[in-house]
C-alpha positions as CSV (number, residue, x, y, z in Angstrom):
1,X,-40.9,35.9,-29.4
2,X,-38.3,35.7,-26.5
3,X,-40.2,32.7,-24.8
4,X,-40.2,30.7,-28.8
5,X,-36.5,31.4,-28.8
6,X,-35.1,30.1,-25.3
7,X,-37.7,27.1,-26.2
8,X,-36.4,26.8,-29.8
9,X,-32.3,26.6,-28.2
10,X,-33.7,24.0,-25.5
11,X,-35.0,21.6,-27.7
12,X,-32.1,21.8,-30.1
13,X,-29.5,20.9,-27.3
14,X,-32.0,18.1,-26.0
15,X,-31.8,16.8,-29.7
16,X,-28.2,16.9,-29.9
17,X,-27.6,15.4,-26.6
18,X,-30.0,12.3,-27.2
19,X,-28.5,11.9,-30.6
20,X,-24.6,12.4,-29.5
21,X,-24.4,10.9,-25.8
22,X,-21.2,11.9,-24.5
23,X,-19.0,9.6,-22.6
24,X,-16.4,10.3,-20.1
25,X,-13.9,7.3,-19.2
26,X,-12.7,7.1,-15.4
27,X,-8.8,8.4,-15.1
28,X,-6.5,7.1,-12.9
29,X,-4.8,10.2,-12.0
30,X,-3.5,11.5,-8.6
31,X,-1.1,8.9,-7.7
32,X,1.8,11.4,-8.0
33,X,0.8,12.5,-4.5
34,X,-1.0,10.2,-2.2
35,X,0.5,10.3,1.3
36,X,2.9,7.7,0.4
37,X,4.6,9.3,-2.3
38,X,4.7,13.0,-1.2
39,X,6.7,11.2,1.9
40,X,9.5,9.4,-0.1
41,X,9.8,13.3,-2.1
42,X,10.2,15.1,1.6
43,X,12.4,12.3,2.5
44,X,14.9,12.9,0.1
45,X,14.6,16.6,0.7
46,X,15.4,15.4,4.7
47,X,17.9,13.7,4.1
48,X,20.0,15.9,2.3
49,X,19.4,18.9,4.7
50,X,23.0,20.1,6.0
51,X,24.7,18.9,2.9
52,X,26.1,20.5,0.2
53,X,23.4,18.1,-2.0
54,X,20.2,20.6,-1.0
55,X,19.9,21.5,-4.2
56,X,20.1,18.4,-6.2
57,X,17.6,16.8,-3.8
58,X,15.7,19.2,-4.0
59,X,15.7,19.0,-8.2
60,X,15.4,15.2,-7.9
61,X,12.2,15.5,-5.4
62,X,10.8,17.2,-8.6
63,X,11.7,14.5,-11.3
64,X,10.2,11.9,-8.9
65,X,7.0,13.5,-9.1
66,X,7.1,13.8,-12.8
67,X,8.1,10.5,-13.2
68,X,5.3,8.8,-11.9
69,X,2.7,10.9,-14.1
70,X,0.6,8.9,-17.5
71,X,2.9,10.3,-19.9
72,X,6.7,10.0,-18.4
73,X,8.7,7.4,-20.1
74,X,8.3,3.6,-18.8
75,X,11.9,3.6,-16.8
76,X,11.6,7.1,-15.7
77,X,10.4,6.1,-12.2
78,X,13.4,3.3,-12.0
79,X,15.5,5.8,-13.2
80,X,14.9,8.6,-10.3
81,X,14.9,5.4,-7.6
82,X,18.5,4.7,-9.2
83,X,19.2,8.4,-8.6
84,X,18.3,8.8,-5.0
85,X,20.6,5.6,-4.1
86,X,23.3,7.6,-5.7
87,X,22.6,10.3,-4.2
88,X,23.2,8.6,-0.9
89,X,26.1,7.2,-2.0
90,X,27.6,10.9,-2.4
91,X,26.7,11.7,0.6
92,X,27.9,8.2,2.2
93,X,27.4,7.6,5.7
94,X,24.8,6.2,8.0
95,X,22.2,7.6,5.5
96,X,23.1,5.3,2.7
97,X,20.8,2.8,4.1
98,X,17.9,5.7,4.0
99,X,18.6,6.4,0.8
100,X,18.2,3.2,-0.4
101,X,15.0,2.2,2.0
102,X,13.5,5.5,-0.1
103,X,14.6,4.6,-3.5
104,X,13.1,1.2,-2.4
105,X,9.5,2.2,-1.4
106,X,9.6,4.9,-4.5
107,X,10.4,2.7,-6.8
108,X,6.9,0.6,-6.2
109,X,4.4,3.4,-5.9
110,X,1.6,2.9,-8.7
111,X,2.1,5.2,-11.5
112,X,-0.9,7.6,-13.3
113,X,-2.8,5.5,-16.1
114,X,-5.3,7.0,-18.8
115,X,-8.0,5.0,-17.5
116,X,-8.9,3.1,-14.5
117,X,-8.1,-0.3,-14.2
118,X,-5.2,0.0,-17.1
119,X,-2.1,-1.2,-16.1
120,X,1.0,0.9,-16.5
121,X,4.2,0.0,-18.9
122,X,7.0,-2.2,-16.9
123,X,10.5,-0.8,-17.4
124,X,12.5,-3.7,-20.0
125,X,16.2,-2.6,-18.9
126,X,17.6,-3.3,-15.5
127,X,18.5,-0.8,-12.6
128,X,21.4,0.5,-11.7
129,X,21.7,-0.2,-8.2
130,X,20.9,-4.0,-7.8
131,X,19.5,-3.3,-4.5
132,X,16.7,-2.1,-6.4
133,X,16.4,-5.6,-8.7
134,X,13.5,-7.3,-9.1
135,X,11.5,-4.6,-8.2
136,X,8.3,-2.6,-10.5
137,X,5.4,-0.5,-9.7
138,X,2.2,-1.4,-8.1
139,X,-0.5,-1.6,-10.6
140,X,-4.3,-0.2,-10.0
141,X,-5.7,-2.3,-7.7
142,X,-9.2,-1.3,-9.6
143,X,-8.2,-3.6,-12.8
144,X,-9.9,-6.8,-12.6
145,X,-9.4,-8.4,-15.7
146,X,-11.3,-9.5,-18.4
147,X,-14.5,-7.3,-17.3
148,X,-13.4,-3.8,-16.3
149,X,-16.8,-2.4,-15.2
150,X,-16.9,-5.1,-12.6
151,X,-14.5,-6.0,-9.8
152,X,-14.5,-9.1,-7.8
153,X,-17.6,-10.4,-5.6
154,X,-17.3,-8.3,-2.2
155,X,-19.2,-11.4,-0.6
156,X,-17.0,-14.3,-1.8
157,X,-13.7,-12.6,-2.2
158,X,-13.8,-14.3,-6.0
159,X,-12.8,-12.9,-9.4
160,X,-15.9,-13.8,-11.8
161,X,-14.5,-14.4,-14.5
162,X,-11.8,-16.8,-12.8
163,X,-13.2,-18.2,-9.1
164,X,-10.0,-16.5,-7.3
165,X,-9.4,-14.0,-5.6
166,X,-6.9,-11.4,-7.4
167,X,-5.3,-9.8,-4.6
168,X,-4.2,-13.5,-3.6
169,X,-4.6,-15.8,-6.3
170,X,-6.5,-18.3,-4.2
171,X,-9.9,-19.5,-4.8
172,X,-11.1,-18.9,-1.1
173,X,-13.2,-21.8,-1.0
174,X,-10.0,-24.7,-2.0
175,X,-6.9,-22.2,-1.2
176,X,-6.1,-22.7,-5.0
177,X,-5.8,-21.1,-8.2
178,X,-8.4,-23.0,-10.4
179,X,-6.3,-21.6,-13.5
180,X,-3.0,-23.5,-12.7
181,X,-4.4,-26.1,-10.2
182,X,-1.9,-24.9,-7.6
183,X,-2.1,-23.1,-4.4
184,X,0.3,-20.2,-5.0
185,X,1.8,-20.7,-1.4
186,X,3.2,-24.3,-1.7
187,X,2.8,-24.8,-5.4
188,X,0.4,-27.8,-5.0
189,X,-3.0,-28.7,-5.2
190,X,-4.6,-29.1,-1.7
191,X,-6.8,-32.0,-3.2
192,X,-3.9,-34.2,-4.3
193,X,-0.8,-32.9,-2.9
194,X,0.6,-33.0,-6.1
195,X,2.3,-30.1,-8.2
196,X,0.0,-30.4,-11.4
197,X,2.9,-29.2,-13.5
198,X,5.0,-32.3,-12.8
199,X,2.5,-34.4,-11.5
200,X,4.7,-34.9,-8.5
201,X,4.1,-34.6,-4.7
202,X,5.7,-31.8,-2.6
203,X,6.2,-30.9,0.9
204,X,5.6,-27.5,1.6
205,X,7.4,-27.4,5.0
206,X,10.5,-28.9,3.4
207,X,10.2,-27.9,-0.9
208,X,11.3,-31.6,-1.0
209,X,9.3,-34.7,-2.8
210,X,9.1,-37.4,-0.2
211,X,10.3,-40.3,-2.7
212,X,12.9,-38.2,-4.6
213,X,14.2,-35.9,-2.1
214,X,14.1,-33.1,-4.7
215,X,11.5,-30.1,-5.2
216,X,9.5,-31.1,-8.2
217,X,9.3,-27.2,-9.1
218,X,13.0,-27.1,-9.5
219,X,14.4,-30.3,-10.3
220,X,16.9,-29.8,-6.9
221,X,17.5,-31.2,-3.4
222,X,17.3,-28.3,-0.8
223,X,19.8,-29.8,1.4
224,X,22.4,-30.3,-1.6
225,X,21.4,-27.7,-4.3
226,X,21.9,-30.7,-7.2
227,X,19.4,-32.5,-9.3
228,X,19.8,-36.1,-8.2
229,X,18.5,-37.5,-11.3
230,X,21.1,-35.2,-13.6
231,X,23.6,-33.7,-11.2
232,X,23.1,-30.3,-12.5
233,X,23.1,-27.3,-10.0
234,X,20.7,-25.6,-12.1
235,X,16.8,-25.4,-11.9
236,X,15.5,-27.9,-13.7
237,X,11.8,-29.1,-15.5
238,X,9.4,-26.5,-16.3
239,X,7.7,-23.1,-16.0
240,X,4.4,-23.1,-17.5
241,X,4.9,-19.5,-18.1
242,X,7.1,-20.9,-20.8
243,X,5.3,-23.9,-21.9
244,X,1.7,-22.3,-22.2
245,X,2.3,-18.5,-22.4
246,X,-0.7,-15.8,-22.2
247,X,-1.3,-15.0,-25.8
248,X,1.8,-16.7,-27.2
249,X,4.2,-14.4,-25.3
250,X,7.1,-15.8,-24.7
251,X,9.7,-14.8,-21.8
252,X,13.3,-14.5,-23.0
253,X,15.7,-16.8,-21.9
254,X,18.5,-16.8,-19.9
255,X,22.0,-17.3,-21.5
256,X,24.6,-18.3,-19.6
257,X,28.3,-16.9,-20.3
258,X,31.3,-16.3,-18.4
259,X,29.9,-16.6,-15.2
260,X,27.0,-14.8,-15.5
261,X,23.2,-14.7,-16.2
262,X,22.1,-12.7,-19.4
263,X,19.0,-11.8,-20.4
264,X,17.9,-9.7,-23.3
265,X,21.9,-8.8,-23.2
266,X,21.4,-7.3,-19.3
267,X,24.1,-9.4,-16.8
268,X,22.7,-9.5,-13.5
269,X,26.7,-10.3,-11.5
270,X,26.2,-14.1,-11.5
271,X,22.9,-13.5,-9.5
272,X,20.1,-16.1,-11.3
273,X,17.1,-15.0,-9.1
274,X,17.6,-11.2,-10.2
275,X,17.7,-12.9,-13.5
276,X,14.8,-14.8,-13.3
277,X,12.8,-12.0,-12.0
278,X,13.6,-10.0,-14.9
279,X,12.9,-12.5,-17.6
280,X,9.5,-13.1,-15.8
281,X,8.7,-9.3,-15.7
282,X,9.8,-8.3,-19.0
283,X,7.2,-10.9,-20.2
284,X,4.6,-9.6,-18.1
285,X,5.4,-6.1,-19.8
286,X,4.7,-7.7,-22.9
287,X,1.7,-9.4,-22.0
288,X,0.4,-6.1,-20.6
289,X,1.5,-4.5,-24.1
290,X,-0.5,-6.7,-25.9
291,X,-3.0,-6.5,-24.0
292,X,-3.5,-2.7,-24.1
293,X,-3.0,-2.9,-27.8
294,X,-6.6,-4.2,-28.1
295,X,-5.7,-7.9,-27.8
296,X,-9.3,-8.9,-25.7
297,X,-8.5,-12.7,-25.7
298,X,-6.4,-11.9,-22.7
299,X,-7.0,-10.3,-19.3
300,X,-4.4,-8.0,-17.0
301,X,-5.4,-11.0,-14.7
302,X,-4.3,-13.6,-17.3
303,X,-0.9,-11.5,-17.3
304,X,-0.6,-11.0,-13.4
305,X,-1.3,-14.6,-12.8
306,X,1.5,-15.7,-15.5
307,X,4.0,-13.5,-13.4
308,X,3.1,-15.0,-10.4
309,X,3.7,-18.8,-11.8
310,X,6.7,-17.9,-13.7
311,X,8.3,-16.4,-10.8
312,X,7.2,-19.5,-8.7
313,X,8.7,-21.9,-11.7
314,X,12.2,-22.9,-12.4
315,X,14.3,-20.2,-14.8
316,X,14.4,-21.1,-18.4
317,X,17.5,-21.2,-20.0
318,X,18.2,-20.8,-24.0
């Protein structure tokens, strides 16, 4: 009777587990405390040490932690890298520069993901402290794009699904990016010498075209900072971030008023490359937003790869 029973339970649970499979996704949890970012929290703990600031460090080495966990807000970890440069500041002195080094190195540790390969939410607003402008987490060096279950070819160094590598955005066989045509280092194609966005040749050593003088990427002279063919002192022609954009995202422009560089109603001091940067990453955010809202006609590649030609392109202005 006994021996009928256990059987009886056995083949009921082999029944349910070949009709109802389970499936566990891969987590990408754990980054709160690799080596890298338990040092930045003792750090901050360190520094404070003989101040009358233990105990806020000590409450702000907390918060860092939780800010880099799957659920915590998207600006959470800018947010705590803001805090531990004012931190500093209260405590002034020869450990300013520290402070900031930390918030620095903080402020780009990858964040915790539901699943492996996913890429976390970018912050949209700007920082606080401009030291830390233009800067955003590292992303999971697992995600590979289009195909998550495989990663690039160990042998070749290439993507499959693009023929570069990701960590470089080369194709190692030509030295460039068979998506845009360009090597990402000089901005031309090796074959040509030609910039395939303009059509133009460029100089890598100098950013200049030999005929024209100017860079064909941003429409100025190097030596004089002007567009010879228009005079202007802005960057001119264009980013093919802009004119072909992953899944119709578009960046938002920049405006231009009173002296300053606007984007998405952020001012940036009059400083157009923190500008640009931040127009190019709040459309990667997007792109990444999309993407993880089940849009499968685009890649985290697709979206990396963007960022990397639109911060190599001129900034777009409204």
């Amino acid at each position: 009777m006994k021996l009928s029973l256990v059987l009886s339970v056995f083949l009921s649970f082999a029944i349910v587990s070949q009709a109802a499979p389970m499936h566990f996704d891969k987590r990408r949890f754990g980054q709160e405390h690799t080596p890298e970012a338990d040092a930045t929290f003792q750090e901050v703990k360190d520094l404070a040490q003989g101040t009358d600031k233990e105990a806020q460090a000590g409450n702000l080495s907390g918060a860092m932690v939780r800010a880099l966990l799957a659920k915590a807000p998207a600006c959470d970890q800018q947010d705590r890298a803001d805090e531990v440069i004012d931190l500093g500041r209260q405590i002034g002195g020869a450990k300013l520069q520290q402070f900031i080094d930390v918030a620095k190195k903080y402020r780009q540790l990858e964040r915790n993901t539901p699943n492996a390969g996913q890429p976390s939410e970018l912050c949209n607003k700007p920082p606080k402290n401009k030291e830390l402008d233009g800067l955003t987490q590292a992303q999971d060096p697992t995600g590979t794009g289009k195909n998550p279950d495989t990663g690039n070819n160990p042998d070749t160094g290439k993507n499959p699904d693009t023929g570069n590598n990701p960590d470089t955005g080369k194709n190692p066989d030509t030295g460039n990016n068979p998506d845009t045509g360009k090597n990402p280092d000089t901005g031309n194609n090796p074959d040509t010498g030609k910039n395939p966005d303009t059509g133009k040749k460029c100089n890598p050593d100098t950013g200049k075209n030999p005929d024209t003088g100017n860079n064909p990427d941003t429409g100025k002279n190097p030596d004089t900072g002007n567009d010879p063919n228009t005079g202007d002192t802005g960057n001119a022609g264009d980013n093919v971030a802009e004119t072909n954009p992953v899944g119709g995202v578009k960046m938002p422009k920049i405006v231009k008023q009173n002296g300053d560089f606007i984007v998405n109603g952020n001012g940036f001091n009059g400083n157009l490359d923190a500008a640009h940067n931040r127009q190019c990453d709040v459309q990667k955010n997007q792109c990444f937003n999309k993407f993880n809202g089940g849009d499968k006609s685009i890649s985290t590649q697709d979206c990396e790869t963007q960022h990397t030609d639109c911060i190599n392109g001129p900034p777009v202005f409204a």
